[in-house]
C-alpha positions as CSV (number, residue, x, y, z in Angstrom):
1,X,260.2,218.0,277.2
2,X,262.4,216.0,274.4
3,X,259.1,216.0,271.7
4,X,259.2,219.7,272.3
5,X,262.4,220.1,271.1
6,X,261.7,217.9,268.4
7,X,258.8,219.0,267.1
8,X,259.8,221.7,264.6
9,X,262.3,219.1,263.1
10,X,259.3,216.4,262.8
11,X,256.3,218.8,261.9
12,X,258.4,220.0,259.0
13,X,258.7,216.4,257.6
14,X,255.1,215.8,258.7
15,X,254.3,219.1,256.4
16,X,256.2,216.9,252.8
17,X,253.9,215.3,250.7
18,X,255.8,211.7,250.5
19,X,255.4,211.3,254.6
20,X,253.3,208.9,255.6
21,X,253.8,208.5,259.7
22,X,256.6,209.8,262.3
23,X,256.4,208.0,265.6
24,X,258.2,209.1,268.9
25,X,259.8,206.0,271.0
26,X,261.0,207.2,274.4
27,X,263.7,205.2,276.4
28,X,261.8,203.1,279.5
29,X,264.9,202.2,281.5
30,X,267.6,203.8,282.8
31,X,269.7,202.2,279.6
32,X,267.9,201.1,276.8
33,X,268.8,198.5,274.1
34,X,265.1,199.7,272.6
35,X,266.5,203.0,272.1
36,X,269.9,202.4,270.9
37,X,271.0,204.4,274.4
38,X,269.4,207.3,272.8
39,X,266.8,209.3,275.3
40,X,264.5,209.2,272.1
41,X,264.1,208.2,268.9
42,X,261.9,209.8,265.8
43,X,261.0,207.6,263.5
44,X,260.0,209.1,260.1
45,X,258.1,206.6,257.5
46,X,258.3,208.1,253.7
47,X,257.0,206.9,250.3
48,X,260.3,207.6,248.9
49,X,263.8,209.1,249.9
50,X,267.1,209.6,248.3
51,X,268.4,206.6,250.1
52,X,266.1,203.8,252.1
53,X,267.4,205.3,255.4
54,X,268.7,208.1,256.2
55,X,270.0,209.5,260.1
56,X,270.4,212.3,262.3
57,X,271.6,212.8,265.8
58,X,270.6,215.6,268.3
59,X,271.6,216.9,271.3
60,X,269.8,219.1,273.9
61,X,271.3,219.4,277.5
62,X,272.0,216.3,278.3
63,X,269.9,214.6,276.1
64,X,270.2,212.8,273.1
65,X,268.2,211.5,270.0
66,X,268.0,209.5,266.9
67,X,265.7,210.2,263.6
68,X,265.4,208.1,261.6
69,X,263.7,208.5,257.9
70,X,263.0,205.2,256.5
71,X,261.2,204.4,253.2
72,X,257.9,202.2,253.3
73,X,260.0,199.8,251.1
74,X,262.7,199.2,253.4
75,X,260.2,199.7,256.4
76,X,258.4,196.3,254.6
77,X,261.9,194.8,253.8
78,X,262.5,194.9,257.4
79,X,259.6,193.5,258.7
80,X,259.6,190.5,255.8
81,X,263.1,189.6,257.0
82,X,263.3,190.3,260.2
83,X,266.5,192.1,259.7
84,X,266.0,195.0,262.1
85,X,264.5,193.6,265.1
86,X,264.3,197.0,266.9
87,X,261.9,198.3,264.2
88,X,259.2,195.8,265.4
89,X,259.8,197.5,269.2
90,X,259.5,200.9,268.1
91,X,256.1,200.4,266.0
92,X,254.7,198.9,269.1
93,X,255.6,200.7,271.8
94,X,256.5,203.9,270.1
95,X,253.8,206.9,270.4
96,X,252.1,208.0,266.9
97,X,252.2,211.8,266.3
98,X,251.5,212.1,262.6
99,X,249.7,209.7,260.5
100,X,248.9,210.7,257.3
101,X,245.7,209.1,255.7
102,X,245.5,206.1,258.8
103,X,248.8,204.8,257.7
104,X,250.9,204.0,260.6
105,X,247.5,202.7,262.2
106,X,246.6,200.1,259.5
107,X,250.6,199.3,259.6
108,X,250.4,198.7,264.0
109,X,247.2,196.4,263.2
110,X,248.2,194.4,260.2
111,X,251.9,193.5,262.9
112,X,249.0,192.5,265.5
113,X,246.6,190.5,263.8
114,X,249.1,189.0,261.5
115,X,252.2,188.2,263.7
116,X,253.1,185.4,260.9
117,X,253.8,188.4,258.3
118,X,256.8,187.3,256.2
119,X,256.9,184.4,259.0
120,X,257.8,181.2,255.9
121,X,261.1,183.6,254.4
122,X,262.0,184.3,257.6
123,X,261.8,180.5,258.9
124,X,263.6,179.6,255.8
125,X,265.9,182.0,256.5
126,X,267.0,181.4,259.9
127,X,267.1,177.9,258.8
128,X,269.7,178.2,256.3
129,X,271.7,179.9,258.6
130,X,271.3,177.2,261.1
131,X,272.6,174.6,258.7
132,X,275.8,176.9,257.5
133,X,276.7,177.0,261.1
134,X,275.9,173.9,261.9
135,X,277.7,172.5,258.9
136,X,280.9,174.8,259.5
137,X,280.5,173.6,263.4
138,X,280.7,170.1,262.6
139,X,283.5,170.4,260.3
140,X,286.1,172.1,262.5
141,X,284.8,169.7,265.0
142,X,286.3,166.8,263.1
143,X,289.8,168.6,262.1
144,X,289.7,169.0,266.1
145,X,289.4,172.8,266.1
146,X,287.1,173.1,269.0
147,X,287.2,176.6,269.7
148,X,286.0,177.4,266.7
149,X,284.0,174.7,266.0
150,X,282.3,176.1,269.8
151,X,282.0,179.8,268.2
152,X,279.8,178.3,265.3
153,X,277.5,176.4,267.6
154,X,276.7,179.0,270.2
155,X,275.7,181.1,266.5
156,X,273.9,177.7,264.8
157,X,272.0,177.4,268.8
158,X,271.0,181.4,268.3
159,X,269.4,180.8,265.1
160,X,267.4,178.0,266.1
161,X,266.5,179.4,269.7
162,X,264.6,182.2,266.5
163,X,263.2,179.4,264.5
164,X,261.7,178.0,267.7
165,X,260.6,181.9,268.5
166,X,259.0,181.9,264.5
167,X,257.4,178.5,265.2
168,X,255.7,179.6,268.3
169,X,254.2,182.5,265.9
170,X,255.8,185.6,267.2
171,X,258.6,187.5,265.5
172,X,262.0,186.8,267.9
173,X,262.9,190.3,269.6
174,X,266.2,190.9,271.2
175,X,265.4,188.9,274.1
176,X,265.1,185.8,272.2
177,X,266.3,183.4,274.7
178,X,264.1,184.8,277.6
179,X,261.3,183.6,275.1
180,X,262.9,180.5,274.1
181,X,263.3,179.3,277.9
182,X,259.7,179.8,278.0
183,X,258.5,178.2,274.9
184,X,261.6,176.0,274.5
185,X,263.0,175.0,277.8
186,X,264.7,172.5,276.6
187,X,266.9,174.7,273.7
188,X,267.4,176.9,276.4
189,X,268.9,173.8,278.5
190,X,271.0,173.1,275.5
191,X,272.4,176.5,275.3
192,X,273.2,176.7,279.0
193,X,274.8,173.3,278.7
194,X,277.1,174.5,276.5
195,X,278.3,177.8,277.8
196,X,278.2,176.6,281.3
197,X,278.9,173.2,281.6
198,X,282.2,171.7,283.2
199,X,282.4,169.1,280.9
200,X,285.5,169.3,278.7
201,X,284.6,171.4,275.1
202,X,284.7,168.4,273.2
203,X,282.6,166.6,275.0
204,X,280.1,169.5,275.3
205,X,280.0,170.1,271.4
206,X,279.6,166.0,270.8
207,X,276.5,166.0,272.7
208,X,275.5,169.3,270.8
209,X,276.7,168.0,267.7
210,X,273.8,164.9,268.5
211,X,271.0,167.3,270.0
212,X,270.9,169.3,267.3
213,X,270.7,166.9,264.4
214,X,267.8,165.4,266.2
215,X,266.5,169.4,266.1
216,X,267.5,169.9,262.3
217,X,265.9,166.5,260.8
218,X,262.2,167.7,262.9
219,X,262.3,171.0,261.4
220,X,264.0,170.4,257.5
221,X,260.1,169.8,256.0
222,X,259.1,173.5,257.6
223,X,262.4,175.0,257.2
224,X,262.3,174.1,253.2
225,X,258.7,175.1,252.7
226,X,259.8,178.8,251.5
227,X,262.4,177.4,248.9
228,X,260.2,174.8,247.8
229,X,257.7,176.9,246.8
230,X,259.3,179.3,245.4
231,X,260.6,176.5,243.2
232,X,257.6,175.1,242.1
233,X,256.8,178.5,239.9
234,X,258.9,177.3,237.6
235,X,259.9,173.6,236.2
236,X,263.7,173.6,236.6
237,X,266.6,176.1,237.4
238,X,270.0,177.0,237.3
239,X,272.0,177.7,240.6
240,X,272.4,181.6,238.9
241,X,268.5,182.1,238.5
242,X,268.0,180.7,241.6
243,X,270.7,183.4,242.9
244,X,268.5,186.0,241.2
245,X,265.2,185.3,241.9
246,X,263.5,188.0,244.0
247,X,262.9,186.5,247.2
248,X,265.9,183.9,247.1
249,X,268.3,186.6,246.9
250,X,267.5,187.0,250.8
251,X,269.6,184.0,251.1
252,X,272.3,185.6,249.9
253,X,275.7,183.7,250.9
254,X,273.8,180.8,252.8
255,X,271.7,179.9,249.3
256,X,274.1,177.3,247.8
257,X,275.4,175.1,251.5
258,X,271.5,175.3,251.8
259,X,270.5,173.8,248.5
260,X,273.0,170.9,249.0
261,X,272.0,169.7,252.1
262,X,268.0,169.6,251.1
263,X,269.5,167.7,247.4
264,X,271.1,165.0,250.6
265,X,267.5,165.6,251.9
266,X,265.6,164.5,248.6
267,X,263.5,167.7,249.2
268,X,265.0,169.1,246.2
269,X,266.0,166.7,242.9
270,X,268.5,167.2,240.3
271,X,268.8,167.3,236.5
272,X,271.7,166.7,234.5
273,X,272.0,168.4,231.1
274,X,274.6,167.7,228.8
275,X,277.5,170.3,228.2
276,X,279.4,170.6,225.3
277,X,281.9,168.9,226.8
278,X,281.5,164.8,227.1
279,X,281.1,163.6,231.0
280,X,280.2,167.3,231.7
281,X,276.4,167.9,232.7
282,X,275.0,171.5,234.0
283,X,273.0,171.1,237.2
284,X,269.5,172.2,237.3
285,X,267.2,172.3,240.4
286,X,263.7,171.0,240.7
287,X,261.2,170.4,243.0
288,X,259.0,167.1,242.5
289,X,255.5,167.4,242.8
């Protein structure tokens, strides 16, 4: 009934030159996370827009729905970072109804046979946001701030629960920890320890506290790989072209705690250079072959 409805609105997108694919996702359960609580949702892939994405909402009777219209850039932005989990639902389960030139079907294969796509950026990601927490965690744990040293842990334990997801080679969906108690049992333990347990907080973060740097130290040679090679293009670099480079931008505000704690790690070396000013030396970054 709904793609009735929505079919004018679709075919005359499907009728511009820059579309590439509109897919239909329907909502399965009575309420739907997939869907956004939206009955269904179009999603419109272009070659280029005004702006990367761009929305609509509708309403017939009592239904609702959501287009979408999302440039291939962002579309692949998405996927690389794993940004917009939902999109990875909606390309799998969502039903093709325009597909110009075999796009959106060489887009639902390459997800399938490569479910590593972006998978060394992402890992690197989630890792550096593992360590902020973590670091910020630990911190307000020692200045005896334990409720919200406790908010920073139950967020550090998220992003490894998707760095365990990552490791097992499948992107982490928005049920990440009913796939980490199957691939991770004992991450999910930790989790449940922590939110559950009748152990006083402190005593519950100084376990987590020891757990996880046991968790950290296994994964820092994986979690760095991204970084490092990034690095390697090059033979030294500043903190700002770091900042800038393409794919470390990603980062973003997690860049510089990140760099400092693989520096402790001797995974990444420094360089003094000399500054005008005596005693003064510019850092530069390098990775050692």
């Amino acid at each position: 009934m709904m793609e009735q409805i929505l079919r004018p609105i679709y075919q005359e997108r499907a009728s511009q030159e820059s579309t590439l694919g509109v897919i239909l996702v329907e909502k399965r359960e009575k309420v739907s996370q997939i869907t956004d609580t939206f009955d269904s949702i179009l999603l419109i892939i272009t070659k280029e827009n005004e702006t990367p994405v761009f929305t609509k909402h509708y309403t017939y009777l009592d239904k609702k729905a959501a287009m979408h219209i999302v440039t291939e850039k962002q579309l692949h932005k998405w996927l690389l970072l794993g940004t917009n989990r939902k999109i990875v639902d909606w390309l799998f389960y969502g039903r093709v109804i325009y597909d110009r030139n075999e796009f959106m079907e060489k887009l639902k294969t390459e997800l399938k046979d490569y479910p590593f796509y972006g998978r060394k950026i992402k890992m690197g990601m989630e890792f550096a946001k593992l360590i902020r927490r973590y670091m910020e965690g630990k911190s307000f744990f020692e200045e005896k701030n334990y409720m919200d040293a406790y908010h920073h842990m139950v967020e550090s334990l998220h992003h490894l629960a998707r760095l365990a997801v990552l490791e097992n080679g499948l992107p982490p969906e928005v049920t990440v920890w009913s796939q980490v108690k199957q691939m991770e049992p004992a991450i999910y333990k930790l989790y449940e320890e922590l939110i559950s347990s009748d152990e006083p907080i402190d005593k519950r973060l100084e376990l987590l506290f020891l757990a996880s740097e046991f968790y950290i130290h296994s994964r820092t040679k994986d979690g760095a790989l991204h970084i490092r090679e990034v690095m390697e293009k090059q033979s030294s670099w500043t903190i700002q072209e770091l900042h800038e480079q393409e794919e470390l931008k990603n980062y973003s505000s997690d860049l510089e705690v990140f760099i400092e704690f693989l520096v402790e790690k001797d995974l990444i070396s420094i360089n003094g250079v000399t500054t005008k000013s005596e005693g003064v030396f510019h850092r530069y970054y390098y990775v050692k072959n």
